[in-house]
C-alpha positions as CSV (number, residue, x, y, z in Angstrom):
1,X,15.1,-2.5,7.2
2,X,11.6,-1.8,7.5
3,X,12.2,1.2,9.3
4,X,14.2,2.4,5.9
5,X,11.5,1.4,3.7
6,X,8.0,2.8,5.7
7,X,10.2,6.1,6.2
8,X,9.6,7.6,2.8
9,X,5.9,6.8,2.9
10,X,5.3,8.1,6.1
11,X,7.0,11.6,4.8
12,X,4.8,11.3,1.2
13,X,1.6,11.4,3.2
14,X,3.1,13.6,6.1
15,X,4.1,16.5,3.6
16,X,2.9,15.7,-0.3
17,X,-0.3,14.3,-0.3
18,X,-2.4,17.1,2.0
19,X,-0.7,19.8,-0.9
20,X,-2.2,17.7,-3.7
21,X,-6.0,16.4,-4.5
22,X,-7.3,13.3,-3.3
23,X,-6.6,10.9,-6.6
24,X,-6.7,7.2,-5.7
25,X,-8.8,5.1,-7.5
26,X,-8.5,2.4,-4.1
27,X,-9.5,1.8,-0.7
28,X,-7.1,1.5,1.4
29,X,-5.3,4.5,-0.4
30,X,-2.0,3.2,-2.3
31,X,0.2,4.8,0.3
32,X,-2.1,2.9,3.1
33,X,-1.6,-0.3,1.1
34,X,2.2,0.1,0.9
35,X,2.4,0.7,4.9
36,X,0.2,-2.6,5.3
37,X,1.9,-4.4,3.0
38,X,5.3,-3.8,4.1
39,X,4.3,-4.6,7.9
40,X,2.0,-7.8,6.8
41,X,4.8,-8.8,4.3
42,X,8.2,-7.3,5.1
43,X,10.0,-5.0,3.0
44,X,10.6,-6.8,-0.3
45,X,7.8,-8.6,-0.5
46,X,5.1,-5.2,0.3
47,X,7.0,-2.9,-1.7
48,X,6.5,-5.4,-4.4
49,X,2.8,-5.9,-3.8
50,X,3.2,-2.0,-3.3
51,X,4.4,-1.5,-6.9
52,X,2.2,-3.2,-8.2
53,X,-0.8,-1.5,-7.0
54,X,0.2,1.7,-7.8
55,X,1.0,0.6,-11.6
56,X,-2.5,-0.1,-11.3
57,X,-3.8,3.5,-9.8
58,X,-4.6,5.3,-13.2
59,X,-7.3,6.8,-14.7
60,X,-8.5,3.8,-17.0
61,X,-9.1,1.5,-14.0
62,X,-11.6,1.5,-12.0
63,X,-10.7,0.9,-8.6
64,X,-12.3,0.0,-5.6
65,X,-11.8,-2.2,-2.7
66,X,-7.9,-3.9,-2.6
67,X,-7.1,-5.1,0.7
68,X,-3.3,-5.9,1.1
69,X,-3.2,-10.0,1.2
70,X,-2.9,-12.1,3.7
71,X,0.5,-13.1,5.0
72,X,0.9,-17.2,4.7
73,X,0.9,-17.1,8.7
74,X,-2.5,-14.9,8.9
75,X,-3.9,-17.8,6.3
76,X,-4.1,-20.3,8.5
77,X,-5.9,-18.1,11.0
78,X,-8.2,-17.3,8.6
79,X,-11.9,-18.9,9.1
Protein backbone atom coordinates (compact mmCIF):
# COMPACT_ATOMS: atom_id res chain seq x y z
CA UNK A 1 0.00 0.00 0.00
CA UNK A 2 2.77 2.24 0.53
CA UNK A 3 4.14 1.47 -2.66
CA UNK A 4 0.62 2.81 -4.23
CA UNK A 5 0.71 5.95 -2.24
CA UNK A 6 4.70 7.19 -2.53
CA UNK A 7 4.26 6.38 -6.41
CA UNK A 8 2.51 9.52 -7.33
CA UNK A 9 4.90 11.70 -5.41
CA UNK A 10 7.89 10.19 -6.64
CA UNK A 11 6.41 11.01 -10.35
CA UNK A 12 5.30 14.82 -9.10
CA UNK A 13 8.86 15.59 -8.27
CA UNK A 14 10.37 13.23 -11.08
CA UNK A 15 8.47 15.12 -13.98
CA UNK A 16 6.37 18.37 -12.58
CA UNK A 17 8.23 20.08 -10.17
CA UNK A 18 11.79 20.66 -12.23
CA UNK A 19 9.08 22.38 -15.11
CA UNK A 20 7.72 24.66 -12.49
CA UNK A 21 9.43 27.36 -9.94
CA UNK A 22 10.64 26.47 -6.65
CA UNK A 23 7.39 27.66 -4.45
CA UNK A 24 7.39 25.99 -0.96
CA UNK A 25 7.14 28.10 1.83
CA UNK A 26 8.90 24.77 4.00
CA UNK A 27 11.87 22.92 4.67
CA UNK A 28 11.65 19.73 4.01
CA UNK A 29 9.72 20.66 0.71
CA UNK A 30 5.89 19.50 1.01
CA UNK A 31 6.55 16.64 -1.42
CA UNK A 32 9.77 15.65 0.95
CA UNK A 33 7.42 15.82 3.86
CA UNK A 34 4.78 13.58 2.32
CA UNK A 35 7.59 10.77 1.36
CA UNK A 36 8.77 11.05 5.18
CA UNK A 37 5.65 11.04 6.44
CA UNK A 38 4.23 8.19 4.75
CA UNK A 39 7.45 6.06 5.51
CA UNK A 40 7.64 7.40 9.38
CA UNK A 41 3.79 6.99 9.61
CA UNK A 42 2.36 4.60 6.97
CA UNK A 43 -0.01 5.51 4.37
CA UNK A 44 -3.06 6.92 6.05
CA UNK A 45 -1.65 8.44 8.70
CA UNK A 46 1.41 10.58 6.40
CA UNK A 47 -0.93 11.36 3.68
CA UNK A 48 -3.03 12.89 6.42
CA UNK A 49 -0.12 14.80 8.02
CA UNK A 50 0.69 15.33 4.19
CA UNK A 51 -2.62 17.12 3.63
CA UNK A 52 -2.36 19.05 6.06
CA UNK A 53 0.85 20.66 5.31
CA UNK A 54 0.20 21.43 2.00
CA UNK A 55 -3.25 23.26 3.08
CA UNK A 56 -0.81 25.18 4.88
CA UNK A 57 1.82 25.93 1.79
CA UNK A 58 0.29 29.34 0.66
CA UNK A 59 1.28 32.60 0.18
CA UNK A 60 -0.04 34.19 3.56
CA UNK A 61 2.04 31.80 5.73
CA UNK A 62 5.14 32.09 6.47
CA UNK A 63 6.84 28.90 6.44
CA UNK A 64 9.92 27.59 7.68
CA UNK A 65 11.27 24.66 9.38
CA UNK A 66 8.29 21.55 9.65
CA UNK A 67 9.91 18.35 10.30
CA UNK A 68 7.47 15.39 9.74
CA UNK A 69 6.76 14.08 13.53
CA UNK A 70 7.95 11.57 15.26
CA UNK A 71 6.35 8.08 15.00
CA UNK A 72 5.15 6.86 18.71
CA UNK A 73 8.04 4.11 18.34
CA UNK A 74 10.85 6.90 17.37
CA UNK A 75 9.36 8.80 20.75
CA UNK A 76 10.64 6.66 23.02
CA UNK A 77 14.07 6.72 21.43
CA UNK A 78 14.04 10.17 21.57
CA UNK A 79 16.57 11.74 24.26
Amino acid sequence: MQRVTLAPIHFYRKVISPLTPPSCRFYPTCSMYALEAIEKHGAAKGSWLAAKRIARCHPFNAGGYDPVPLAKNDKADAP
